[in-house]
GUMAR-85639 format. One record per residue (C-alpha): x, y, z; chain; residue number from 1. Coordinates in nm, 4 decimals, always signed. Layout:
BEGIN
<r px="X" py="Y" pz="Z" chain="A" resi="NUM"/>
...
***
This chain:
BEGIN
<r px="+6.7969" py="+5.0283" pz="+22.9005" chain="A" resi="1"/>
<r px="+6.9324" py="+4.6632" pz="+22.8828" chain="A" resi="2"/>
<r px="+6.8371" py="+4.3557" pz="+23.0619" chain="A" resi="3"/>
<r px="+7.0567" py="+4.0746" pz="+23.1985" chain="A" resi="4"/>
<r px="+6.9855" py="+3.8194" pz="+23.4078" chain="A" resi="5"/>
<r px="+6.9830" py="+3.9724" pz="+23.6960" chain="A" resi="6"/>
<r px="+6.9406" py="+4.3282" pz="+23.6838" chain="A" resi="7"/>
<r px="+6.8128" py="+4.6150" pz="+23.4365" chain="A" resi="8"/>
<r px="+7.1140" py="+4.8368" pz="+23.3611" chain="A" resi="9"/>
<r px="+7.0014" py="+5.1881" pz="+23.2938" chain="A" resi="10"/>
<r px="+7.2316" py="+5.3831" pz="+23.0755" chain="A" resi="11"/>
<r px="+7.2792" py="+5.7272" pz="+23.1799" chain="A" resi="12"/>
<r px="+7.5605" py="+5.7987" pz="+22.9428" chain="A" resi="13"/>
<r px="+7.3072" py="+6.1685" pz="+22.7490" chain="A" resi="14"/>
<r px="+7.3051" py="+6.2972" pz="+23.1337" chain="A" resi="15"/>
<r px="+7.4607" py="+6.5938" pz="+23.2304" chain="A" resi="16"/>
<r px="+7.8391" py="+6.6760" pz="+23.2119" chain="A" resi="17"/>
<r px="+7.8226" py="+6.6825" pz="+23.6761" chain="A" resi="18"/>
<r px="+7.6758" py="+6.3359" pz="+23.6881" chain="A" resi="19"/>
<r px="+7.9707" py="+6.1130" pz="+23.7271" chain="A" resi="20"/>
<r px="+7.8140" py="+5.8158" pz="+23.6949" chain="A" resi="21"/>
<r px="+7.7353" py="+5.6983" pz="+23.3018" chain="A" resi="22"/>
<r px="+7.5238" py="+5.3524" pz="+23.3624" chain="A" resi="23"/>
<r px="+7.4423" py="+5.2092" pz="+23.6840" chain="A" resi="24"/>
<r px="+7.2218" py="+4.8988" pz="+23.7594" chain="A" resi="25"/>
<r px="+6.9371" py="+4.7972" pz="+24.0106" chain="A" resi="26"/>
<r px="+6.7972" py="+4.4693" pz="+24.1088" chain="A" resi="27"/>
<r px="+6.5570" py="+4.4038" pz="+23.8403" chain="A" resi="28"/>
<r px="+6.2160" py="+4.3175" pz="+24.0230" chain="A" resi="29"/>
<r px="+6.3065" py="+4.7114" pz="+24.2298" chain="A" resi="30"/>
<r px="+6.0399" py="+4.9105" pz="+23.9978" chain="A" resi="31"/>
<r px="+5.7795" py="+4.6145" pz="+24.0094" chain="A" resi="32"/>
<r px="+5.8225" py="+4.5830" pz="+24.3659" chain="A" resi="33"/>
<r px="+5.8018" py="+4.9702" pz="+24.4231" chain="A" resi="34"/>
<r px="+5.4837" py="+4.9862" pz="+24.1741" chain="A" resi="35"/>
<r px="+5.2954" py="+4.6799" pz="+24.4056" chain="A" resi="36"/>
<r px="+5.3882" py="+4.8820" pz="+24.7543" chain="A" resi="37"/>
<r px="+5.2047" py="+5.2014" pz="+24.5532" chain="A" resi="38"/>
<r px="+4.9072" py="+4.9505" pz="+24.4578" chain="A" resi="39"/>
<r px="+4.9859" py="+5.0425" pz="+24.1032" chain="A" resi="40"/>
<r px="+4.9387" py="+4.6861" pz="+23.9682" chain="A" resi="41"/>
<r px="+4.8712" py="+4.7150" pz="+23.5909" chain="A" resi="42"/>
<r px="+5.1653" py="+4.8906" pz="+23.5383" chain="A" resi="43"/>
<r px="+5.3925" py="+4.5930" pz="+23.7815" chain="A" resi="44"/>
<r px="+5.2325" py="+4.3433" pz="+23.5532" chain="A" resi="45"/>
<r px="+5.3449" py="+4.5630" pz="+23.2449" chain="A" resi="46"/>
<r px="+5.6788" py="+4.5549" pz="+23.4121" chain="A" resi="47"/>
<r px="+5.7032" py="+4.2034" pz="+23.4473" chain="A" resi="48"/>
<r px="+5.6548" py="+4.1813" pz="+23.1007" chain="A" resi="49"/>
<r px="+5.9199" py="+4.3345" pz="+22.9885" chain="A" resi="50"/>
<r px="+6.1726" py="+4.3016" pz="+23.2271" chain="A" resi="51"/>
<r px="+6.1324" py="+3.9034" pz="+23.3100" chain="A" resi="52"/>
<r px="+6.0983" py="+3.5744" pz="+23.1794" chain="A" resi="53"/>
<r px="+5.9133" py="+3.3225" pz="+23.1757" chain="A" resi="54"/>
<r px="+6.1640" py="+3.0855" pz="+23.2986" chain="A" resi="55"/>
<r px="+6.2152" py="+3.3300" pz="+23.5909" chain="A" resi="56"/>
<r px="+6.0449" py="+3.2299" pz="+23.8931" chain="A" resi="57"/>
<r px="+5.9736" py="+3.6066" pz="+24.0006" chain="A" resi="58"/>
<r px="+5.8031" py="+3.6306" pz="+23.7121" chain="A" resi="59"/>
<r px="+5.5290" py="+3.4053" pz="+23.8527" chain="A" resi="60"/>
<r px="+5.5296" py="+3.4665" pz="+24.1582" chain="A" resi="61"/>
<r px="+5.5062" py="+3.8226" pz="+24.1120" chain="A" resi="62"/>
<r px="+5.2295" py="+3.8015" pz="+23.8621" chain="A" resi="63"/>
<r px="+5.0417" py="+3.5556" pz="+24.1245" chain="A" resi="64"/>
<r px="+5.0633" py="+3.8167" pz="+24.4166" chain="A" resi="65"/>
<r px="+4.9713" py="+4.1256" pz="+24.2363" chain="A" resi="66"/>
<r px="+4.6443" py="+3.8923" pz="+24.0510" chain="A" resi="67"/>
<r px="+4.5428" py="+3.7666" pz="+24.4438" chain="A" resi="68"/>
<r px="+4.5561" py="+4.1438" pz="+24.5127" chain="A" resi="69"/>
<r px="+4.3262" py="+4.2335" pz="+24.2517" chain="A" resi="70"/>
<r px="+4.0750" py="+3.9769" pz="+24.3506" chain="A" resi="71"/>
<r px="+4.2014" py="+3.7599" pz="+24.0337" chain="A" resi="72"/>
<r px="+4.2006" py="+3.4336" pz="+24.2385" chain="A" resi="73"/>
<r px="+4.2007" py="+3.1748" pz="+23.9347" chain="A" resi="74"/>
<r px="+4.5058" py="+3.3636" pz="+23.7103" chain="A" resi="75"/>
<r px="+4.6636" py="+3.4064" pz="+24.0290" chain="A" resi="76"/>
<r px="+4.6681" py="+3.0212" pz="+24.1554" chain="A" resi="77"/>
<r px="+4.7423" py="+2.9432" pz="+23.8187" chain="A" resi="78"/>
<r px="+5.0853" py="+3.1607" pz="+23.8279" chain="A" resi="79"/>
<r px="+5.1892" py="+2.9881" pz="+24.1397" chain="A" resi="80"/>
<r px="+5.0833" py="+2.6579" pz="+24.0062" chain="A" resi="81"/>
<r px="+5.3430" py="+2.7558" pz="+23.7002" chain="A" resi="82"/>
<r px="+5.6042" py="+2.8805" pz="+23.9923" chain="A" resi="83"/>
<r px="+5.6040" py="+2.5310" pz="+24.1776" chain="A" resi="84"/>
<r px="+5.7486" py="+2.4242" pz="+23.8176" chain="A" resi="85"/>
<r px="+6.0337" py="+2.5832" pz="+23.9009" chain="A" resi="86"/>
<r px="+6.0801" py="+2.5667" pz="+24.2576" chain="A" resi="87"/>
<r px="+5.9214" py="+2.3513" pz="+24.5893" chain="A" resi="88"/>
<r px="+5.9934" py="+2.6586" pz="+24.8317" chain="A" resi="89"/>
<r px="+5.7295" py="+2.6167" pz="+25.1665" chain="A" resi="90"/>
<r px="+5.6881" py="+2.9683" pz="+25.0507" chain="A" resi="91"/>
<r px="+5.4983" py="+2.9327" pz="+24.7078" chain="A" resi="92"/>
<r px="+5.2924" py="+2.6398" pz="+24.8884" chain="A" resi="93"/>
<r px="+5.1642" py="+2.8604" pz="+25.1463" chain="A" resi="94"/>
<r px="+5.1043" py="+3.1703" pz="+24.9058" chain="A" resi="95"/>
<r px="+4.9042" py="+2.9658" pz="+24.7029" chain="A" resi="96"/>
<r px="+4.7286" py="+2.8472" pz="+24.9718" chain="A" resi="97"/>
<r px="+4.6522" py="+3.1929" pz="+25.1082" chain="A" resi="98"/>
<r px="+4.5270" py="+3.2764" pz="+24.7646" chain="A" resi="99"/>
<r px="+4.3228" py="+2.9112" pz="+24.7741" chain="A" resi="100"/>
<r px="+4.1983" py="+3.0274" pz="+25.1125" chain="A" resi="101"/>
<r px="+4.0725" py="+3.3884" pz="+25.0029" chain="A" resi="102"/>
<r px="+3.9193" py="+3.2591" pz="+24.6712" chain="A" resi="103"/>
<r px="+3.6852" py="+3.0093" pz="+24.8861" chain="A" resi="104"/>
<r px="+3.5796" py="+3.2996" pz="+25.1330" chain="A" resi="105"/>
<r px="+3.5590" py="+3.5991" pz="+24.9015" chain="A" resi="106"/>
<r px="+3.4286" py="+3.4653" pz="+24.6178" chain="A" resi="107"/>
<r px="+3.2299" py="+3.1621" pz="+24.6204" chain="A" resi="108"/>
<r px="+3.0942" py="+3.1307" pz="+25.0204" chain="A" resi="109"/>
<r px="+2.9243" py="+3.4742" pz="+24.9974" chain="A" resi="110"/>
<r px="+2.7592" py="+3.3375" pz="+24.6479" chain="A" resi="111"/>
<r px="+2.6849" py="+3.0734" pz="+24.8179" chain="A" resi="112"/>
<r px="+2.7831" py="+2.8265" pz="+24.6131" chain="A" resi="113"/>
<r px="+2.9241" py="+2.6184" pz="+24.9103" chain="A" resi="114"/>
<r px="+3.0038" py="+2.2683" pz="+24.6966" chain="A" resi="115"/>
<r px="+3.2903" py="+2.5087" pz="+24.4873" chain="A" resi="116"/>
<r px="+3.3964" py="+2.6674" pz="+24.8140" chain="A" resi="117"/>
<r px="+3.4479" py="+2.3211" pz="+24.9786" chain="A" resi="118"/>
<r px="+3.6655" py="+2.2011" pz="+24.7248" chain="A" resi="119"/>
<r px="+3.9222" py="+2.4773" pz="+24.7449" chain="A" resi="120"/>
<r px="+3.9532" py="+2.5488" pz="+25.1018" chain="A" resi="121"/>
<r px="+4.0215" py="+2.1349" pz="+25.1055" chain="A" resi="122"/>
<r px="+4.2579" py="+2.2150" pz="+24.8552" chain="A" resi="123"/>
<r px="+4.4381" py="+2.5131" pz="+25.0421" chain="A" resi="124"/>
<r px="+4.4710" py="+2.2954" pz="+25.3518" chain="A" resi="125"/>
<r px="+4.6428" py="+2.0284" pz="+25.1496" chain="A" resi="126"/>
<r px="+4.8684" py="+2.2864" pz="+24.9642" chain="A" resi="127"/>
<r px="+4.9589" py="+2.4597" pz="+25.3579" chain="A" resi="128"/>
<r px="+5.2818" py="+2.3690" pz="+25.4669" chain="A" resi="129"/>
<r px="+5.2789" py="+2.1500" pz="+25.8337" chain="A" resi="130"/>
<r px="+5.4699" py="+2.4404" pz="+25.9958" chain="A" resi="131"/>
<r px="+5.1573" py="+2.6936" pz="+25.8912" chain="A" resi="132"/>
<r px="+4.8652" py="+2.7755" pz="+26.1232" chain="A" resi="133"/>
<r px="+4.5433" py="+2.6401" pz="+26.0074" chain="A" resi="134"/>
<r px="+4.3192" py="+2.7788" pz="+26.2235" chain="A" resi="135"/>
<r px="+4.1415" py="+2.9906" pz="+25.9817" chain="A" resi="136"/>
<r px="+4.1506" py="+2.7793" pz="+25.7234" chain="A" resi="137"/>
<r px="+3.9842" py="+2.5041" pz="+25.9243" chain="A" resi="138"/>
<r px="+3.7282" py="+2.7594" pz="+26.1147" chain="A" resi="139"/>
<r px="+3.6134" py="+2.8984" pz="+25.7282" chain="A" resi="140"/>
<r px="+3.5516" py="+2.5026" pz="+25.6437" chain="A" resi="141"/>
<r px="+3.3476" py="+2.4927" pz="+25.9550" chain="A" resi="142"/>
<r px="+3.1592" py="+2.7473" pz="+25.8278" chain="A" resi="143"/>
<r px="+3.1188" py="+2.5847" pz="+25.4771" chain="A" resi="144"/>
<r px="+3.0018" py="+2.2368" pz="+25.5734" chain="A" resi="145"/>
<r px="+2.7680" py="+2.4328" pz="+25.8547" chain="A" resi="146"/>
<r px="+2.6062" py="+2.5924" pz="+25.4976" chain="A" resi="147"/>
<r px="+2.6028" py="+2.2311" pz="+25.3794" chain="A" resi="148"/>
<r px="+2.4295" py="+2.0528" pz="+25.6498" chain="A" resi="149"/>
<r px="+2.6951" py="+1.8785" pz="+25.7490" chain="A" resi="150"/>
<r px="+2.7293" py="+1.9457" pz="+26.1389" chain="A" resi="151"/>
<r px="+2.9367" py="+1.6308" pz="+26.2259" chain="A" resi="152"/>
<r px="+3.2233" py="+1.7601" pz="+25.9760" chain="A" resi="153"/>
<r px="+3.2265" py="+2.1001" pz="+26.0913" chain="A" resi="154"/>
<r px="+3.2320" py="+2.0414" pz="+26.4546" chain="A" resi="155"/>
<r px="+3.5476" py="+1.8564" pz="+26.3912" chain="A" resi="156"/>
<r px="+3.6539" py="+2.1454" pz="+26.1950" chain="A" resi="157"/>
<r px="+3.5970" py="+2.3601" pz="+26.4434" chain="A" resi="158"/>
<r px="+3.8119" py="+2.1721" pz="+26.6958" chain="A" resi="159"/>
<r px="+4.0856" py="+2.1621" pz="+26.4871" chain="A" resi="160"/>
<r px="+4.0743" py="+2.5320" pz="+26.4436" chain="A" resi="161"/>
<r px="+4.0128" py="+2.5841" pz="+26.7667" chain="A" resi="162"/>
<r px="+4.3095" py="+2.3445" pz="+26.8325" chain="A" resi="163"/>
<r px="+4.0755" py="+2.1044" pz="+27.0964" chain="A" resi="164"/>
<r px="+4.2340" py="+1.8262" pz="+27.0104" chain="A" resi="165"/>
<r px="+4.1125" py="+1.6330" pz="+27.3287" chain="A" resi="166"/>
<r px="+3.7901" py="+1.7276" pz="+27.2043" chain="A" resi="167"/>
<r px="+3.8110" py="+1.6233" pz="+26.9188" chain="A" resi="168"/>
<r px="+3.8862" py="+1.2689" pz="+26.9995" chain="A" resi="169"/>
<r px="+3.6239" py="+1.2564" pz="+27.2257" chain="A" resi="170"/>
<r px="+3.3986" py="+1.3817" pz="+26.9824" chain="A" resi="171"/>
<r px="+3.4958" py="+1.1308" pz="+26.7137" chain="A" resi="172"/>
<r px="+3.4574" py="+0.8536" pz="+26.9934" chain="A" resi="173"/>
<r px="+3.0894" py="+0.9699" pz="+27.0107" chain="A" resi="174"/>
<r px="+3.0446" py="+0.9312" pz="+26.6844" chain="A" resi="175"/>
<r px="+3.1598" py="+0.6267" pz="+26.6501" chain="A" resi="176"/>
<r px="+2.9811" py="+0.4876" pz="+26.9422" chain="A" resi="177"/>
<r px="+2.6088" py="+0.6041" pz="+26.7872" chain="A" resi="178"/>
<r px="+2.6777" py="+0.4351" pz="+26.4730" chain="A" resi="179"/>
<r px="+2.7883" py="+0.1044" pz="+26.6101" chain="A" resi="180"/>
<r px="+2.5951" py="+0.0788" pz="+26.9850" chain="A" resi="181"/>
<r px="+2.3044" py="-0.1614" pz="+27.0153" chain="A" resi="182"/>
<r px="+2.1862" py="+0.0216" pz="+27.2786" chain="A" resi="183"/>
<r px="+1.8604" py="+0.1979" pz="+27.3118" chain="A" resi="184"/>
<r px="+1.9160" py="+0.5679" pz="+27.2884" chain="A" resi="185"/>
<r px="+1.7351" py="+0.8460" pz="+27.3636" chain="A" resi="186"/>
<r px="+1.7626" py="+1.2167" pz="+27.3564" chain="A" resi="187"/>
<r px="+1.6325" py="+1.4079" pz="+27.6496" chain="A" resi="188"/>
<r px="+1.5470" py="+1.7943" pz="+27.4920" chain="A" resi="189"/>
<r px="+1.3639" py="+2.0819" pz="+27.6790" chain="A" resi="190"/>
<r px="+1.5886" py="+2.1116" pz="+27.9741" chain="A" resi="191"/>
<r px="+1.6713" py="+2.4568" pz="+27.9311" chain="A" resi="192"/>
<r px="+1.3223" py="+2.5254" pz="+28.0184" chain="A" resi="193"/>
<r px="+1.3624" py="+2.3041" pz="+28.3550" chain="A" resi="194"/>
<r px="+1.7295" py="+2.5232" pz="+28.4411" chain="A" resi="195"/>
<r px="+1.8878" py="+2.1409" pz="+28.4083" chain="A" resi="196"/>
<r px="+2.2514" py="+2.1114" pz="+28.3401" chain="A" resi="197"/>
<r px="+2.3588" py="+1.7575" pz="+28.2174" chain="A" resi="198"/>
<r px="+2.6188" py="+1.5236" pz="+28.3303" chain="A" resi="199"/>
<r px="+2.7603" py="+1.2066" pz="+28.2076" chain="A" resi="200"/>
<r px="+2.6514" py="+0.9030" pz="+28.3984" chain="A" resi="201"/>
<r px="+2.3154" py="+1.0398" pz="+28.5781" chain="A" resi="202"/>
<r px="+2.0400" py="+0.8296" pz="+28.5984" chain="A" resi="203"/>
<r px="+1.7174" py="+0.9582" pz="+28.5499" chain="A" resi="204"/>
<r px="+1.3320" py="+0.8024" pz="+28.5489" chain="A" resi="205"/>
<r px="+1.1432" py="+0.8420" pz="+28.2582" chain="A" resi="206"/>
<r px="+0.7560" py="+0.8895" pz="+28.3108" chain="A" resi="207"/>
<r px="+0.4872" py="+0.8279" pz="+28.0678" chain="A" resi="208"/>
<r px="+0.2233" py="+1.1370" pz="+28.0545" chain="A" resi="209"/>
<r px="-0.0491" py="+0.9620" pz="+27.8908" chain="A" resi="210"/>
<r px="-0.3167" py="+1.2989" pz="+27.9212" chain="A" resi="211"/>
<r px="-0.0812" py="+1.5665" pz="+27.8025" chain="A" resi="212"/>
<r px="-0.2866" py="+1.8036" pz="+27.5975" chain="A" resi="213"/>
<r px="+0.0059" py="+1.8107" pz="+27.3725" chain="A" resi="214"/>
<r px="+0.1247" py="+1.4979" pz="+27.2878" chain="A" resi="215"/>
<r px="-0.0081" py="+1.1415" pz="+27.4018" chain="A" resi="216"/>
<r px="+0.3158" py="+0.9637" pz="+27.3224" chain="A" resi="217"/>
<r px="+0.5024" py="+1.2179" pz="+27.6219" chain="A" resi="218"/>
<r px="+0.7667" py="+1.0762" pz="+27.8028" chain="A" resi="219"/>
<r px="+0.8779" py="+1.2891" pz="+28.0725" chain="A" resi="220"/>
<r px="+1.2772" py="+1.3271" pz="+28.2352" chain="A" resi="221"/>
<r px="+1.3157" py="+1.3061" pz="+28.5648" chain="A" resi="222"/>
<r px="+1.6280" py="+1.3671" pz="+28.8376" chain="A" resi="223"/>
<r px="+1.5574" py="+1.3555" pz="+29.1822" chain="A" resi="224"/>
<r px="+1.1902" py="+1.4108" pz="+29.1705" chain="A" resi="225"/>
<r px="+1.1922" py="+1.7189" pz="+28.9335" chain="A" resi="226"/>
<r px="+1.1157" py="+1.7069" pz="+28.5972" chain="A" resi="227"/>
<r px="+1.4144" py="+1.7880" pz="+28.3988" chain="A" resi="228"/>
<r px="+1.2998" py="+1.7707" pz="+28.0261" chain="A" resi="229"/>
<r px="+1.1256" py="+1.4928" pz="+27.8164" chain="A" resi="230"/>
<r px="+1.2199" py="+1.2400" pz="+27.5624" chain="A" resi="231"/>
<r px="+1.2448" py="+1.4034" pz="+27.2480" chain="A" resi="232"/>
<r px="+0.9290" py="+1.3503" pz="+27.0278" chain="A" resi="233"/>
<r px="+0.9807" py="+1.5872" pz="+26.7082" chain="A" resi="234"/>
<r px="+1.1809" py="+1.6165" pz="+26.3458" chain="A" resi="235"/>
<r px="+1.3887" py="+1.9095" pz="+26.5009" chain="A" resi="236"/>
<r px="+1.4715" py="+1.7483" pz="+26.8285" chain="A" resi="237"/>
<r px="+1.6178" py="+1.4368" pz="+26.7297" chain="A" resi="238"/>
<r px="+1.8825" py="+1.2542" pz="+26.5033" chain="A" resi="239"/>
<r px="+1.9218" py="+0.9625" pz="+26.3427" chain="A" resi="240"/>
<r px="+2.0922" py="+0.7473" pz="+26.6088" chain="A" resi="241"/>
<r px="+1.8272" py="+0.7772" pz="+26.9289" chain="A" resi="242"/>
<r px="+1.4285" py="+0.6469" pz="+26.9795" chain="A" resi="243"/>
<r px="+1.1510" py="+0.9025" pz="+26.9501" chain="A" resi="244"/>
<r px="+0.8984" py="+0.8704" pz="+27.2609" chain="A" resi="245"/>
<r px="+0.6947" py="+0.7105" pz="+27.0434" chain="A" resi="246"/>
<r px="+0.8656" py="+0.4615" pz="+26.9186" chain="A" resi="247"/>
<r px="+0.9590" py="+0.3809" pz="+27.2881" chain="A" resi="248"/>
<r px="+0.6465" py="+0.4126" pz="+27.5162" chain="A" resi="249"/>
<r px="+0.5646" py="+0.0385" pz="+27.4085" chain="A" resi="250"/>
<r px="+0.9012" py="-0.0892" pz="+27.5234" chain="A" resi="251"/>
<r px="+0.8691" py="+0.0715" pz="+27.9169" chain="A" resi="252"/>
<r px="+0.7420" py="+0.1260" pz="+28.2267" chain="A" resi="253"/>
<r px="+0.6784" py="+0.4090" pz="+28.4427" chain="A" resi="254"/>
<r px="+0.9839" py="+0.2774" pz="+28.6854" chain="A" resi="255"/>
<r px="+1.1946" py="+0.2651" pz="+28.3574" chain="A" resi="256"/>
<r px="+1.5611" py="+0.4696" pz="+28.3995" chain="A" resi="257"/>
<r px="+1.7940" py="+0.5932" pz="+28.1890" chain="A" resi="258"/>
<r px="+2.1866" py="+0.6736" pz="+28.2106" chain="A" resi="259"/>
<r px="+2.3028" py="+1.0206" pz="+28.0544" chain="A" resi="260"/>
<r px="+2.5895" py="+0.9448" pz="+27.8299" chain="A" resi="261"/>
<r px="+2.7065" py="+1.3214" pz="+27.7036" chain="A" resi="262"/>
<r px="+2.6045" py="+1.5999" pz="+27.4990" chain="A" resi="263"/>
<r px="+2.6474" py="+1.5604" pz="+27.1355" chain="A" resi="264"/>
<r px="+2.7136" py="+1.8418" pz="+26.9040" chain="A" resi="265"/>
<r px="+2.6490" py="+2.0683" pz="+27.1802" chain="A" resi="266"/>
<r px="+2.2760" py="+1.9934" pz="+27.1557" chain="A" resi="267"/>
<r px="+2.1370" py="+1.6413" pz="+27.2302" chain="A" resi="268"/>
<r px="+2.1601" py="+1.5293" pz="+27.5740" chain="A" resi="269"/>
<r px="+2.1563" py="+1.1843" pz="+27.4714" chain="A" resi="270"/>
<r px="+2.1047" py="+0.8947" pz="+27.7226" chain="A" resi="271"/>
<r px="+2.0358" py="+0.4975" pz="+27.7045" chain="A" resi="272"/>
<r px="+1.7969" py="+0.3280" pz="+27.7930" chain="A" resi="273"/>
<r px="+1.8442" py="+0.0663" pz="+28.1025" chain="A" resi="274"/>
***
């Protein structure tokens, strides 16, 4: 057998007297592609080997699909990192990616070992082409910076994977309103208990309940003359940006209202005081 450039030439010449046909040639990546669609990959990377060089770009990209098959996510970003040498085809970016992509969520997010994960799904959605869907990509680094504690970042994730873009700049305007706003903010919690569905711009009285059994620093939500929820008191009902009813039963009075400005993170019904 001899190689050129382009094919492996098989020389036939010792077959039988009826074969008409002496030496003959293939494409030269036709056995390594026939041994990956079998799942035989030792022997494709065997064939690589011999058959190509390192100066060929099959020979890396090759190498870097059959080593993401076999769950070798390092070698294999490492092959396409030597491919991109040799070529800038949209197609090595987004295998790479892919193999960026899988490495995050098979490997290191079920270990959890989050911090590692976060750095290469960042890096896979910097590596995938803008004509690539990143919907996964940006719904599995919702998931990772959920594991971190980080559930401003993900939610943004999440609406870019979820392709809310409308959302999304509504949600950012939120954000940025709570870290610059002088106003008093609160955030009403226990309304699922009262069946109370918020809505932007609703005023509401707040109520001081000065002999609950529970908690002398209650502030109870009302709409209407029903009691829909009360200003949140605890660690795990409020965030950084609003007033615990503590902090604010010194600053009202039992006619005090409040306006409902929106639902943040899908959680905090957060209002201002007026």
């Amino acid at each position: 057998m001899k190689k050129t450039e382009d094919y492996l030439y098989i020389d036939s010449s010792n077959a039988s007297e009826s074969s008409k046909q002496s030496r003959f040639k293939i494409p030269k990546t036709s056995k390594i592609d026939n041994l990956i669609n079998e799942n035989r990959y030792d022997e494709a990377l065997d064939w690589i080997e011999k058959s190509l060089k390192k100066n060929d770009l099959d020979y890396w990209t090759l190498k870097a699909f059959i080593l993401d098959n076999q769950k070798e996510y390092e070698k294999s970003v490492e092959c396409y990192d030597n491919a991109l040498k040799l070529s800038d085809k949209e197609e090595i970016h987004t295998d790479k990616a892919n193999a960026l992509y899988r490495w995050a969520k098979i490997t290191y997010f079920p270990e959890l070992e989050y911090e590692k994960a976060y750095e290469l799904i960042n890096d896979a959605i910097d590596m995938l082409p803008q004509n690539e869907d990143p919907s996964e990509f940006y719904f599995l680094k919702g998931e990772i910076l959920e594991a971190l504690h980080e559930p401003i970042e993900a939610k943004k994730a999440y609406l870019i994977a979820y392709k809310e873009f409308d959302k999304l700049k509504e949600f950012e305007s939120q954000v940025e309103y709570l870290k610059t706003t002088n106003d008093t903010l609160i955030n009403i919690s226990g309304s699922y208990f009262y069946n109370f569905t918020p809505e932007e711009n609703l005023i509401i009285n707040l109520v001081k309940e000065e002999d609950n059994e529970h908690d002398p620093d209650a502030i109870a939500a009302y709409l209407n003359g029903q009691k829909i929820g009360y200003v949140a008191n605890s660690d795990y009902t409020l965030i950084d940006e609003v007033k615990s009813a503590s902090k604010i039963k010194n600053l009202i009075k039992n006619d005090t209202q409040a306006k409902i400005l929106f639902v943040y993170l899908d959680e905090y019904i957060i209002a201002k005081l007026l």
